[in-house]
C-alpha positions as CSV (number, residue, x, y, z in Angstrom):
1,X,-74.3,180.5,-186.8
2,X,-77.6,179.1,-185.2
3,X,-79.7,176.2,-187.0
4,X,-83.0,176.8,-187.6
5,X,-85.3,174.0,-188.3
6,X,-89.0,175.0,-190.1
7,X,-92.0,173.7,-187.6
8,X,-89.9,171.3,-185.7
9,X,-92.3,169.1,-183.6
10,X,-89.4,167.6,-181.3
11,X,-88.5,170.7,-179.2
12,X,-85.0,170.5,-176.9
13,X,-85.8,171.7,-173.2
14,X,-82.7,173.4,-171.4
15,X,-83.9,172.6,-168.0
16,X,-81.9,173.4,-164.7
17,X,-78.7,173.1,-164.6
18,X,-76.6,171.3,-161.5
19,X,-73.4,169.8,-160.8
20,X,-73.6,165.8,-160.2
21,X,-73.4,166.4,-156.7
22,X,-76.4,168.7,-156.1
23,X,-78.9,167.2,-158.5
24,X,-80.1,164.8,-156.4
25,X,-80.7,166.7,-152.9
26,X,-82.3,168.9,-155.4
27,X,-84.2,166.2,-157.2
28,X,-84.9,164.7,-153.4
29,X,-86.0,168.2,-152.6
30,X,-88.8,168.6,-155.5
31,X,-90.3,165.4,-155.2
32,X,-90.6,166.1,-151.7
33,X,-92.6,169.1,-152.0
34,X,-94.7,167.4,-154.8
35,X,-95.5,164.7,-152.6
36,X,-96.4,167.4,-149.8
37,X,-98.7,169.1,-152.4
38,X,-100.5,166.0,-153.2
39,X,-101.0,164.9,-149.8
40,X,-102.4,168.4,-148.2
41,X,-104.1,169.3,-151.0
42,X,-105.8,165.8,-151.4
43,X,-106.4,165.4,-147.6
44,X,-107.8,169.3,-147.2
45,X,-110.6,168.5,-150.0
46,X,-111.5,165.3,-148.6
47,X,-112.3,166.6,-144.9
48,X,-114.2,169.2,-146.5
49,X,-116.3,166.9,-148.4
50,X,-116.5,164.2,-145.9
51,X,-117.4,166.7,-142.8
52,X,-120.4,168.5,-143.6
53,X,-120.1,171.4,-140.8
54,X,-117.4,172.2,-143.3
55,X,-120.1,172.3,-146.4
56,X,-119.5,176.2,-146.2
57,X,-119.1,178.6,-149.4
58,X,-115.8,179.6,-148.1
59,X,-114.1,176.4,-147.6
60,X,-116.1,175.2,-150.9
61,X,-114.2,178.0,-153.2
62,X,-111.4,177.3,-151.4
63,X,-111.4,173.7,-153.2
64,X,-110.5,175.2,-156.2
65,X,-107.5,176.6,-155.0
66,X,-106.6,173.0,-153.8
67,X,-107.3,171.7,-157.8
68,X,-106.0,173.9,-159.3
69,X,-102.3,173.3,-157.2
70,X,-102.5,169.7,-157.9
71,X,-103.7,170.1,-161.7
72,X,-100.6,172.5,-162.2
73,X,-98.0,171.1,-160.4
74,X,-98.7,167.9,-161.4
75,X,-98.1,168.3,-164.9
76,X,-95.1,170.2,-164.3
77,X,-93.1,168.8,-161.5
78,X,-93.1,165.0,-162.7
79,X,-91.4,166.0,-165.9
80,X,-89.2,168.4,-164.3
81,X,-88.0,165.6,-162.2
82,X,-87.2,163.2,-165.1
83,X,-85.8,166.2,-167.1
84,X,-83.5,166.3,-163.8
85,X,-82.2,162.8,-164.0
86,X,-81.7,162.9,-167.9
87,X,-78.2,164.5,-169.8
88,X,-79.2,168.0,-171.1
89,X,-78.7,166.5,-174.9
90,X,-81.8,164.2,-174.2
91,X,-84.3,166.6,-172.7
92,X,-86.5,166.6,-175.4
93,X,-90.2,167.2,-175.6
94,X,-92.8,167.6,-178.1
95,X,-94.8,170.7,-179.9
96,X,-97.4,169.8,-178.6
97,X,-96.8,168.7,-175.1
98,X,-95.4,171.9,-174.8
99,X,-98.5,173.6,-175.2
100,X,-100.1,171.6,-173.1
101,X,-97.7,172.4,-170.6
102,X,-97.9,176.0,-171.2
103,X,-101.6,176.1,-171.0
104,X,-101.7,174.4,-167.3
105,X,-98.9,176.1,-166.5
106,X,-100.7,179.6,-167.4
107,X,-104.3,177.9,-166.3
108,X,-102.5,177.7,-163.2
109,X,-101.4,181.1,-162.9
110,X,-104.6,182.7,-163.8
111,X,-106.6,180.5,-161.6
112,X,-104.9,181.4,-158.6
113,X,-105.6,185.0,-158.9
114,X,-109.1,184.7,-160.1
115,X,-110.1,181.8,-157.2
116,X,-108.6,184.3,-154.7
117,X,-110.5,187.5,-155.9
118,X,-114.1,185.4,-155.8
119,X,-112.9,184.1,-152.0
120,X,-112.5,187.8,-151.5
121,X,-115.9,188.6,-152.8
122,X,-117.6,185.9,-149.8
123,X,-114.9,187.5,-147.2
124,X,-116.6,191.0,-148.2
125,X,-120.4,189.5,-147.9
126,X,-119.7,187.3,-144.8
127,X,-117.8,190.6,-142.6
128,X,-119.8,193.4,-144.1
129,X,-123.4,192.0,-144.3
130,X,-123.6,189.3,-142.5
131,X,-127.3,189.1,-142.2
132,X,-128.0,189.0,-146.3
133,X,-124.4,186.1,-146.3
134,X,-127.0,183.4,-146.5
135,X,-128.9,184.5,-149.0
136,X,-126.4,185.9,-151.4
137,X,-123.6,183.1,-150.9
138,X,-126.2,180.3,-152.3
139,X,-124.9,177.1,-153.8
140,X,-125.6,178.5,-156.6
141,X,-123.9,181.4,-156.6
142,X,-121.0,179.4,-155.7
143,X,-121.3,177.6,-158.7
144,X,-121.4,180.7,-160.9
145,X,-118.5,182.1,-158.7
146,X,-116.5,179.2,-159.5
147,X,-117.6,178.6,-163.0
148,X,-116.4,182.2,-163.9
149,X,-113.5,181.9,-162.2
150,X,-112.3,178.9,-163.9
151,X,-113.8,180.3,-167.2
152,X,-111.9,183.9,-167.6
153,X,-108.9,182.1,-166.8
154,X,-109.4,179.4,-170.0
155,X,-110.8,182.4,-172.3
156,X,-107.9,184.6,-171.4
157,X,-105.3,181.8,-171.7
158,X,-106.9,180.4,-174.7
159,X,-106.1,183.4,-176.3
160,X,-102.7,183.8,-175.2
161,X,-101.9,180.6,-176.9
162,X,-103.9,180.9,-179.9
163,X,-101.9,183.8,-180.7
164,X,-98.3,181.8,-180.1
165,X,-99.3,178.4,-182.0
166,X,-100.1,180.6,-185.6
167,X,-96.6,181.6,-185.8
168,X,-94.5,179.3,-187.4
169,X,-91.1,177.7,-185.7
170,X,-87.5,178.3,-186.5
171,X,-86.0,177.2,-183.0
172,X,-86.0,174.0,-181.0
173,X,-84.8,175.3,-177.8
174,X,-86.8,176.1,-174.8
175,X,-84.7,178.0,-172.4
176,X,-87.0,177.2,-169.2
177,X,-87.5,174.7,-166.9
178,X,-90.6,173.9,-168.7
179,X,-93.1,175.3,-171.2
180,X,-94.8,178.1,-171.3
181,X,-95.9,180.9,-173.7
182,X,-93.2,183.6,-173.7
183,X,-90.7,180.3,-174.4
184,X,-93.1,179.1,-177.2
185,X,-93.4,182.8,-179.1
186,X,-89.7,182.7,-178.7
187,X,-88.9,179.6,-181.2
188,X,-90.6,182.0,-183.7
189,X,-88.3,184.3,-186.4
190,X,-92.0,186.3,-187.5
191,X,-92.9,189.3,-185.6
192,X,-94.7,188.9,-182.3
193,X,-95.3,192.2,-182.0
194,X,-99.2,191.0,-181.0
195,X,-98.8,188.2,-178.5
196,X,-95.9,190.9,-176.8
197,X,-99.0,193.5,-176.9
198,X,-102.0,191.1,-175.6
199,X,-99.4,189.4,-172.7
200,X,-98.5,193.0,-171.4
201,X,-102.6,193.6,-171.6
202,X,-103.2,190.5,-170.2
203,X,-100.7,190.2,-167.4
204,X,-101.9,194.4,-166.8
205,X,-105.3,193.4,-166.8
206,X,-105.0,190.0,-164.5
207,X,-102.9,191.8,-161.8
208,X,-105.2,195.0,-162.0
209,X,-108.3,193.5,-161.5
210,X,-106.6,190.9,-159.0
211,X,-104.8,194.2,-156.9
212,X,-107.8,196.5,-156.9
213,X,-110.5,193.4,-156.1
214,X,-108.0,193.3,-152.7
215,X,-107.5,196.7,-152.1
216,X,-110.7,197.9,-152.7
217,X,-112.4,194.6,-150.2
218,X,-109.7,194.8,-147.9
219,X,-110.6,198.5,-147.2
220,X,-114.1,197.9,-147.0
221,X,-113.8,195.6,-144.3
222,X,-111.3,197.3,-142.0
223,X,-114.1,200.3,-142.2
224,X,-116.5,198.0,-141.1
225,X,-114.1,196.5,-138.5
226,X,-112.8,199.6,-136.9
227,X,-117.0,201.2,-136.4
228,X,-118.4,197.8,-135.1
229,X,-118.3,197.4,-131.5
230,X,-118.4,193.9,-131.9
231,X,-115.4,192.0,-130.8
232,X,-116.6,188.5,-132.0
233,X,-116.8,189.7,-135.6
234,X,-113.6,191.4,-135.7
235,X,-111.7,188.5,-134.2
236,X,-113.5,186.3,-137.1
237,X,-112.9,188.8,-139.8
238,X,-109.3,189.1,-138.5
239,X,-108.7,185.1,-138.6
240,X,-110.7,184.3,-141.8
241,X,-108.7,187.8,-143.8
242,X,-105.9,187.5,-142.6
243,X,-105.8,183.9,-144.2
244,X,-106.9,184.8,-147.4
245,X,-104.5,187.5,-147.4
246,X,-101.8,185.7,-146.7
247,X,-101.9,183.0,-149.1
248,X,-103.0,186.0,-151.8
249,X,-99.2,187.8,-150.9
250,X,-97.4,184.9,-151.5
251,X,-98.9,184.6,-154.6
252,X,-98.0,187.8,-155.5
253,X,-94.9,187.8,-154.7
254,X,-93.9,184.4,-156.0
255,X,-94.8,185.8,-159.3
256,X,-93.7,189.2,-159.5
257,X,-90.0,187.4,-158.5
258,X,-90.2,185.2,-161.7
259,X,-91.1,188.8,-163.9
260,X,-88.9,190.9,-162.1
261,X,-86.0,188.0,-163.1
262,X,-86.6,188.5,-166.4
263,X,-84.7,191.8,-166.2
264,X,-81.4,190.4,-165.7
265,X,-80.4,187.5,-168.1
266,X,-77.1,187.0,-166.4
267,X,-79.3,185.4,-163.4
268,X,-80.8,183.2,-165.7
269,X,-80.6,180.2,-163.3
270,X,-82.6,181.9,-160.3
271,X,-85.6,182.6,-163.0
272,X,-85.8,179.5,-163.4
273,X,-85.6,178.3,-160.1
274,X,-88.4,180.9,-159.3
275,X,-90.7,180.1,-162.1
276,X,-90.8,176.4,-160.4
277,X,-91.1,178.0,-156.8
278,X,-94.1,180.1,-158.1
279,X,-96.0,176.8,-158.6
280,X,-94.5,174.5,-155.7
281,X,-94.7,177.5,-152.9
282,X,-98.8,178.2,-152.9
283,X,-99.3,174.6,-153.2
284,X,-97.3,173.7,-150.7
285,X,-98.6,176.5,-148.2
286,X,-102.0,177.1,-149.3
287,X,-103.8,174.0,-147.5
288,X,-101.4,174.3,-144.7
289,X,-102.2,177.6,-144.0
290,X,-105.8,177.4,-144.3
291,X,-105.9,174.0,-141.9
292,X,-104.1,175.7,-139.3
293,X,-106.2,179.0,-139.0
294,X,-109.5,177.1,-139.3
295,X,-111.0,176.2,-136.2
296,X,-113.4,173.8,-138.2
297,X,-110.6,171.7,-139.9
298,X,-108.5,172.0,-136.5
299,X,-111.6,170.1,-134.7
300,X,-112.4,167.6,-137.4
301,X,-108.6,166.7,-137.2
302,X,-108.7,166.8,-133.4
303,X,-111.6,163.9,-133.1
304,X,-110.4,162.0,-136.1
305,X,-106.9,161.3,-134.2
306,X,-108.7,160.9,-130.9
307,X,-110.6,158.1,-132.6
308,X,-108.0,156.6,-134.2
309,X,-106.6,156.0,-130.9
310,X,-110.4,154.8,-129.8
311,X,-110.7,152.1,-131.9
312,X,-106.9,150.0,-131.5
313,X,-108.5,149.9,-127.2
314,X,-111.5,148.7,-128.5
């Protein structure tokens, strides 16, 4: 018969699970890619503040993208790596880091597809009228962009959660890697028939807006594309989209693995694996990505090694 404990603030995490022989090319492997995260991310965002021919609303929005995977993966994957070297008896956590985990964790989530669906707003502008792109794409309407962007994302999450911490808890165990708000409902024996209700709206409503914002720019663009004559902008609208759209699919398809996982329980170790991959992929790739196709980024990099190599002669 299961123990229940009323409102317990000590939770028990179950984590991954690995024989003594793969946990640590697997612990090796995570930290890794965290330490990849922080140094693209970190290094992207500081060329594009220290290079001002890089001052541009697109690489500007694109900053948030780089905050938002260092925010989010770094107060998952440290955890999870300490989680990793501990016995599964001693993986415990608190209420109430839990929730703060949960809320980055769905922070993170959100922002992604929010930050992605603004960048696709100044793809739109720039392509389709370039002429008004300097006088729509202000600094202050990056500010708004970004503000909103960060903004729905709280607002929606908030909500989420606000709905999960009411209930009272009769469980201690979290059956993820770490926290987040379907394993938080979960320690709850009253009805969640609400926070089941507003997720499905919520997760509808995110992917819908996230999905058509694409579609519906992406379209617009290739219209324009195919009845200009002008090969210079299609090349640039076929460089600068086809960036965007790329880190936007593996996004998408990072997360729909993790839901479609949740359909089979008996592959409960792959969710999990996934749910971490969702985070540690687009932060990985994101900057990456966006430093190689950018000829801007590609040049500052170019003259900062050339001299590096300057000075030591001199």
């Amino acid at each position: 018969m299961e123990n229940y404990t009323l409102n317990s603030v000590t939770l028990h995490m179950e984590g991954l699970t690995f024989t003594e022989v793969s946990v640590y090319p697997v612990f090796i492997f995570f930290f890794l890619c965290y330490l990849l995260i922080l140094v693209v991310n970190v290094g992207i965002m500081a060329l594009i503040f220290i290079d001002k021919s890089l001052h541009q609303p697109m690489y500007l929005l694109f900053c948030n993208l780089t905050v938002n995977d260092i925010v989010g993966n770094s107060y998952l994957v440290p955890r999870l790596l300490i989680d990793m070297m501990r016995p599964p008896a001693s993986r415990l956590i608190s209420y109430y880091e839990c929730v703060c985990q949960a809320l980055c964790s769905h922070i993170f989530g959100t922002t992604s597809h929010t930050v992605l669906m603004i960048m696709a707003f100044d793809r739109y502008v720039a392509i389709c009228d370039p002429l008004r792109y300097p006088s729509i794409m202000t600094n202050r309407m990056v500010i708004k962009l970004t503000a909103s962007a960060w903004g729905v994302a709280f607002v929606l999450v908030g909500i989420l959660l606000g709905l999960t911490i009411r209930l009272n808890r009769c469980r201690t165990l979290i059956t993820n890697p770490y926290c987040d708000n379907a394993s938080l409902f979960k320690l709850s024996c009253e009805s969640v028939f609400i926070n089941n209700v507003y997720g499905l709206t919520f997760t509808v409503v995110l992917l819908g807006s996230s999905i058509g914002s694409m579609v519906l720019t992406y379209t617009k663009i290739t219209v324009v594309c195919l009845t200009s004559k002008n090969k210079s902008l299609n090349s640039k609208a076929l460089k600068t989209c086809s960036t965007h759209l790329f880190v936007y699919l593996i996004l998408f398809f990072s997360g729909m693995l993790t839901i479609a996982l949740h359909r089979f329980p008996q592959h409960s170790d792959f969710r999990k694996l996934s749910a971490i991959m969702f985070h540690i992929v687009p932060g990985s790739l994101n900057p990456i990505i966006y430093g190689v196709q950018s000829k801007e980024i590609r040049k500052f990099m170019s003259q900062f090694f050339q001299s590096g190599k300057v000075l030591p002669s001199l």
